[in-house]
VMD Tcl script that builds the backbone (N, CA, C; Angstrom):
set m [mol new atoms 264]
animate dup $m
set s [atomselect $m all]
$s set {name element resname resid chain x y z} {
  {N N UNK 1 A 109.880 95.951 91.978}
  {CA C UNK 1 A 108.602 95.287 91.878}
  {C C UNK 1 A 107.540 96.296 91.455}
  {N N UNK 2 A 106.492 96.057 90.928}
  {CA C UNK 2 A 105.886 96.947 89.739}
  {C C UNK 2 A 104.161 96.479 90.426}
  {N N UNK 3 A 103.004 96.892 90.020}
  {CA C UNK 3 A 102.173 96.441 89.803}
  {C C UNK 3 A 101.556 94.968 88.739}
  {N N UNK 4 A 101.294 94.160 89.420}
  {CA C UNK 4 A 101.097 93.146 88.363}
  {C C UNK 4 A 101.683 92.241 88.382}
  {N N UNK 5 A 102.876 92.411 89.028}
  {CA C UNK 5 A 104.078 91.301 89.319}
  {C C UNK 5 A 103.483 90.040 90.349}
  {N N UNK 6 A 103.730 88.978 89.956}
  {CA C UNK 6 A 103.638 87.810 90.981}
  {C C UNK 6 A 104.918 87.596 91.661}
  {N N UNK 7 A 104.619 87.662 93.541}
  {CA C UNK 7 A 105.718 87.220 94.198}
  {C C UNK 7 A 105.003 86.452 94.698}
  {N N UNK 8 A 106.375 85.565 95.942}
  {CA C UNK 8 A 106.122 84.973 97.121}
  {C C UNK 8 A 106.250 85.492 98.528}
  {N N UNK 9 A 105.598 85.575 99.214}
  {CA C UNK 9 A 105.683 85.965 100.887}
  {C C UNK 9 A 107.149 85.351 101.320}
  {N N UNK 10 A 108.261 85.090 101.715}
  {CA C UNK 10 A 109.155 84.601 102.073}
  {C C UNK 10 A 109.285 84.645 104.005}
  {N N UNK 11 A 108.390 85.468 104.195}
  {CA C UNK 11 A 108.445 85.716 106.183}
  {C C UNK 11 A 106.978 85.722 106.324}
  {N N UNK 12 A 106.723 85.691 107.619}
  {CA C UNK 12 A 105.724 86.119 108.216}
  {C C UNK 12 A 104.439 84.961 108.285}
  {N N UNK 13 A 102.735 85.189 108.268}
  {CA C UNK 13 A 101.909 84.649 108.863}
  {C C UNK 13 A 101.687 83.953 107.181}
  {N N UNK 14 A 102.003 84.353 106.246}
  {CA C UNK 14 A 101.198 84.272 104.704}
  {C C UNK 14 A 102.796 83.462 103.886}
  {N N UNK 15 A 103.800 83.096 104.736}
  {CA C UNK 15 A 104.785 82.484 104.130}
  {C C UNK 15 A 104.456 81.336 102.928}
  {N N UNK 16 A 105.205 81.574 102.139}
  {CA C UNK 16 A 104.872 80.249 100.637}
  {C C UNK 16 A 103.634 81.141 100.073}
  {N N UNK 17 A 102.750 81.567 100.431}
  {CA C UNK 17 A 102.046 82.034 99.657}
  {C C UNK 17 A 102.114 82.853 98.252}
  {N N UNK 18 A 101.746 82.430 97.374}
  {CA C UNK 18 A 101.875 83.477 96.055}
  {C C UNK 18 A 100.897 84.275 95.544}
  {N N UNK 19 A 101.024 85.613 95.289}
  {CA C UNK 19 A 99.311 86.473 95.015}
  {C C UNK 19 A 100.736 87.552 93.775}
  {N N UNK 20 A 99.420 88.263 93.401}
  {CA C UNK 20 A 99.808 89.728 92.708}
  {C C UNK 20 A 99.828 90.496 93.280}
  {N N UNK 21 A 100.770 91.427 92.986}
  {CA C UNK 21 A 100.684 92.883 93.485}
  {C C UNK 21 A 99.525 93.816 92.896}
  {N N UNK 22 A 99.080 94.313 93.949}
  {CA C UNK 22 A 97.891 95.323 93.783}
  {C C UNK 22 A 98.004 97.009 93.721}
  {N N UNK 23 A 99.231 96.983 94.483}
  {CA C UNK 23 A 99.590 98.232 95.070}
  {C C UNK 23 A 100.576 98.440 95.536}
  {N N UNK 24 A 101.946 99.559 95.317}
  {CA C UNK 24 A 103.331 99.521 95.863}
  {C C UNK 24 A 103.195 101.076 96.641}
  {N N UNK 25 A 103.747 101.020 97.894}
  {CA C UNK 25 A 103.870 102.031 97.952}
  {C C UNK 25 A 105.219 102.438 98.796}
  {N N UNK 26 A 106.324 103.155 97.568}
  {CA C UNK 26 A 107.746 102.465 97.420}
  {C C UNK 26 A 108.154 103.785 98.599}
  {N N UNK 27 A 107.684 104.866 99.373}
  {CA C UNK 27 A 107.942 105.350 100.784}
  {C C UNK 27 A 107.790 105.051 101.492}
  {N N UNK 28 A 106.932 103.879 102.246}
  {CA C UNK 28 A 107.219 103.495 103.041}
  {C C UNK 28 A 107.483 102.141 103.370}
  {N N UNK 29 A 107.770 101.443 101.901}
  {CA C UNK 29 A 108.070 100.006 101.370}
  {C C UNK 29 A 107.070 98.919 101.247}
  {N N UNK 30 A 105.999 99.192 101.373}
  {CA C UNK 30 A 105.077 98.628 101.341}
  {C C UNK 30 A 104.260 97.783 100.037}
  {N N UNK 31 A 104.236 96.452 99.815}
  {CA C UNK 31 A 103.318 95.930 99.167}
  {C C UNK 31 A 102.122 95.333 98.964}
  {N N UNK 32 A 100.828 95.580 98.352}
  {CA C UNK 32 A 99.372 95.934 98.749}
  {C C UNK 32 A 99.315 93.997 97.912}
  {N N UNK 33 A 98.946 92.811 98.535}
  {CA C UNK 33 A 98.467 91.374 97.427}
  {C C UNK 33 A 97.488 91.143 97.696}
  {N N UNK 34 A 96.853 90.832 95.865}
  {CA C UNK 34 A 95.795 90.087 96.380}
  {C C UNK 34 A 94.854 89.439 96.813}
  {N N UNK 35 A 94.430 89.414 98.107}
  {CA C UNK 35 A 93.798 88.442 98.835}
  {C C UNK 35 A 94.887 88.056 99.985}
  {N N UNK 36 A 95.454 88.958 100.346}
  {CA C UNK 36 A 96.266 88.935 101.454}
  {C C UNK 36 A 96.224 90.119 102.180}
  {N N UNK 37 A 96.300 89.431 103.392}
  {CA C UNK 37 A 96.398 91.029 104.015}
  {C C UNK 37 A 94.912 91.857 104.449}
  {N N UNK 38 A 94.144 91.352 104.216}
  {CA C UNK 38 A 93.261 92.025 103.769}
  {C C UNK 38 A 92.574 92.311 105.975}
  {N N UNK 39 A 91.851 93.463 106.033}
  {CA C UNK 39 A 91.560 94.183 107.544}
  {C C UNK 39 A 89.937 94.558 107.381}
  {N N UNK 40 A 89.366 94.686 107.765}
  {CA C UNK 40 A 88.313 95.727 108.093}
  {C C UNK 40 A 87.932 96.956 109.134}
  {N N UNK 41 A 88.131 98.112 108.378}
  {CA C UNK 41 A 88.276 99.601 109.214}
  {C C UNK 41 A 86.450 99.876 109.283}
  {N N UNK 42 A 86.148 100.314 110.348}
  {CA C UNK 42 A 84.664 100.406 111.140}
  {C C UNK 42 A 84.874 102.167 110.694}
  {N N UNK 43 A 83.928 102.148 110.400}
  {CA C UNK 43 A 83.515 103.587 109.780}
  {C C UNK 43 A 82.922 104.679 110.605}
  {N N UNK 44 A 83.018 105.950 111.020}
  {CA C UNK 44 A 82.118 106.243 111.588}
  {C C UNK 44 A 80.827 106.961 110.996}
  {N N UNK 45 A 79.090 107.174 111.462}
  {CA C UNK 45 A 78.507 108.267 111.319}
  {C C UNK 45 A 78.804 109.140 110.714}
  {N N UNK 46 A 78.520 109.734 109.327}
  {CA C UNK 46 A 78.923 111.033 109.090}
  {C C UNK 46 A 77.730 111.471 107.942}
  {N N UNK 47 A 78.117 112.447 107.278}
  {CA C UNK 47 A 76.711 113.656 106.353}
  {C C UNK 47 A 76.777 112.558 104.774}
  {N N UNK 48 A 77.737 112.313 104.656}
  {CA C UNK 48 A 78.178 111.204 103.220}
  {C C UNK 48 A 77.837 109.970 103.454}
  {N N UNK 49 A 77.989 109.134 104.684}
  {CA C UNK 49 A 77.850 108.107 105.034}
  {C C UNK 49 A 77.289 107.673 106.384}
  {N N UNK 50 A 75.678 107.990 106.269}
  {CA C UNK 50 A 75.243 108.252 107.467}
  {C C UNK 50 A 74.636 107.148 107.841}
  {N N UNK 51 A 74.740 105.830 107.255}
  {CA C UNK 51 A 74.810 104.373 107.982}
  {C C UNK 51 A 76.151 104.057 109.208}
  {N N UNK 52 A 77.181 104.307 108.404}
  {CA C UNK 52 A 78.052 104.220 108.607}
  {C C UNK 52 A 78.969 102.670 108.449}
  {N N UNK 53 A 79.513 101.824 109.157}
  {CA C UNK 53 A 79.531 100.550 108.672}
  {C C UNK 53 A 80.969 100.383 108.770}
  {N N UNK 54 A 81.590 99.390 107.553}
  {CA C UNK 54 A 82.678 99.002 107.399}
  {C C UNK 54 A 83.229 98.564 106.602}
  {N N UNK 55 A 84.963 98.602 106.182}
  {CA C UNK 55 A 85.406 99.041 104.604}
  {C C UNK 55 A 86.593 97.905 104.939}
  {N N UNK 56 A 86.474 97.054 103.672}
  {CA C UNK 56 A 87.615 96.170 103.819}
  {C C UNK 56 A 88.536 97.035 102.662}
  {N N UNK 57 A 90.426 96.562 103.555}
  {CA C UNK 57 A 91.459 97.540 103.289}
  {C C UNK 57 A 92.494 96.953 103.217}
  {N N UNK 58 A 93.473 96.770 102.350}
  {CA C UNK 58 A 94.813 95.760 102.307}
  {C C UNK 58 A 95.846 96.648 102.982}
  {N N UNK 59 A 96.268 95.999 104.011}
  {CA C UNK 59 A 97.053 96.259 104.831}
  {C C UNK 59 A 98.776 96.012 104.225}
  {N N UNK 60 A 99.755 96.857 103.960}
  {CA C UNK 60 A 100.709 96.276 103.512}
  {C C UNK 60 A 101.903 95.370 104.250}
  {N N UNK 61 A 102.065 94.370 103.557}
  {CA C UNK 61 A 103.311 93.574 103.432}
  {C C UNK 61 A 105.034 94.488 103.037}
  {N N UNK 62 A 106.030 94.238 104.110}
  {CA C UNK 62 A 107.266 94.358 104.155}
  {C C UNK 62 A 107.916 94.244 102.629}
  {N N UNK 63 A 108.586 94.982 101.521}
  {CA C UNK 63 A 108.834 94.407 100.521}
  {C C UNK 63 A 109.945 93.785 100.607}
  {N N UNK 64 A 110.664 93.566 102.209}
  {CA C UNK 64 A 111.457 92.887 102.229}
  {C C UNK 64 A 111.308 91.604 101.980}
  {N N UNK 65 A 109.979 91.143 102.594}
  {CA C UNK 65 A 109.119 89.876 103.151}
  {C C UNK 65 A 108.931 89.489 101.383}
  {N N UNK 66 A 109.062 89.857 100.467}
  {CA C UNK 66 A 108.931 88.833 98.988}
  {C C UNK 66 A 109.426 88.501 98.017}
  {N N UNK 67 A 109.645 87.945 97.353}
  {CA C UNK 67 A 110.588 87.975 96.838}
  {C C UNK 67 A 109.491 87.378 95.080}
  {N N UNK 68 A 110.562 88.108 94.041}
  {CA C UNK 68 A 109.748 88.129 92.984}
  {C C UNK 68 A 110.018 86.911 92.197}
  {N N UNK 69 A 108.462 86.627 91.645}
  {CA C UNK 69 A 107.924 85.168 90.953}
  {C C UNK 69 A 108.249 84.978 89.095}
  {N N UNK 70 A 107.306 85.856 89.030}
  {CA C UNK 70 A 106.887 86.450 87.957}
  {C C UNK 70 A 106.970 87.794 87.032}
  {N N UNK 71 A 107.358 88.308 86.427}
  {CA C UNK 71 A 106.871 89.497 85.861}
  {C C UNK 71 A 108.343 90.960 85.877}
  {N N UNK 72 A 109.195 90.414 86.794}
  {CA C UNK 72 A 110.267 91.359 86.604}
  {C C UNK 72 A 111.034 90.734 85.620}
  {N N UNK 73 A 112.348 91.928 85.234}
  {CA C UNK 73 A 113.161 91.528 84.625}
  {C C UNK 73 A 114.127 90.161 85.305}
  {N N UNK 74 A 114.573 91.021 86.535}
  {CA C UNK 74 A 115.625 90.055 86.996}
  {C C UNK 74 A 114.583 88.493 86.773}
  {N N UNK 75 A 113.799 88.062 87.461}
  {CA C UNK 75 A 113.294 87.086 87.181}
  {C C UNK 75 A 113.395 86.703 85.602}
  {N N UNK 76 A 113.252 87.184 84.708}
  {CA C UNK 76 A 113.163 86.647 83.196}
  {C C UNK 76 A 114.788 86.582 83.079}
  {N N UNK 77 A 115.747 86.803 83.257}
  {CA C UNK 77 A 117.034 86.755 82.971}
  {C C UNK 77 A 117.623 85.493 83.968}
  {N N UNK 78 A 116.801 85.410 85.356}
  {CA C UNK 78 A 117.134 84.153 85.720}
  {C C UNK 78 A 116.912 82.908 84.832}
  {N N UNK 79 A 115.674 82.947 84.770}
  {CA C UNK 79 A 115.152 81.689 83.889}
  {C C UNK 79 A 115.720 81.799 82.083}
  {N N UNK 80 A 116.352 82.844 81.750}
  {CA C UNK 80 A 116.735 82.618 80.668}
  {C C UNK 80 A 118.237 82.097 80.764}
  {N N UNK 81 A 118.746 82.237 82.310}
  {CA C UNK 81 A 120.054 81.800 82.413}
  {C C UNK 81 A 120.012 80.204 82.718}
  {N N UNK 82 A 118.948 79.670 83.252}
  {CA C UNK 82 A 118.435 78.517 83.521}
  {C C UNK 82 A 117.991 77.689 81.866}
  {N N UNK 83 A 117.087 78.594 81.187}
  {CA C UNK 83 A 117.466 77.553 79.878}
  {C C UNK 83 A 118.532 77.225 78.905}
  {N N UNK 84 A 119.362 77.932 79.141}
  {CA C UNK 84 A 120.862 78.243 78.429}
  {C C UNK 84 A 121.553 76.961 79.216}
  {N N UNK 85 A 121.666 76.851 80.557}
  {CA C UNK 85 A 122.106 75.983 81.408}
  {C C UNK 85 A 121.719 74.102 80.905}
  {N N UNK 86 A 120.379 74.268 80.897}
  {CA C UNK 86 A 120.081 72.926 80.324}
  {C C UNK 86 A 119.995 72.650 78.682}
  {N N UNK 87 A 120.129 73.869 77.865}
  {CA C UNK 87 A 120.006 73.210 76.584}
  {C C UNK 87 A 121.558 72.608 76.086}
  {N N UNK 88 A 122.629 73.168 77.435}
  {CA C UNK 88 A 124.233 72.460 76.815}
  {C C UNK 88 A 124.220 71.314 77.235}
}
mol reanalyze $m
mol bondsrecalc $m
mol representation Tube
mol addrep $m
């Protein structure tokens, strides 16, 4: 799974859901979608950011948890095995 790719959630709180990938991060398996996932980390006081405040942050998804929609190969070789299937 790549950047850009459309999956589906297959487990969890966001199941059926479909978004893009935003972000892979393939050590610790993690996939960034979206409009999913999404947290807010509270900032503290500091010399750069001396309001301080709070930063919304996509939390990653299991890449076990999806399974791909759009945009990979294997997916395009399914559906090309699928039109081969109905044009006999």
């Amino acid at each position: 799974m790549k950047v850009g790719d459309k999956v589906r959630v297959i487990s969890g709180d966001n199941k059926g859901v479909e978004a893009k990938i935003v972000k892979v991060d393939r050590k610790k398996g993690l996939a960034c979608l979206e409009g999913i996932g999404l947290i807010e980390r509270k900032l503290k006081k500091t010399q750069y950011n001396p309001a301080g405040g709070k930063k919304t942050i996509h939390q990653g998804i299991n890449l076990s948890n999806l399974k791909l929609v759009e945009g990979g190969k294997t997916a395009e070789k399914k559906a090309d095995k699928k039109a081969k299937k109905g044009a006999k």
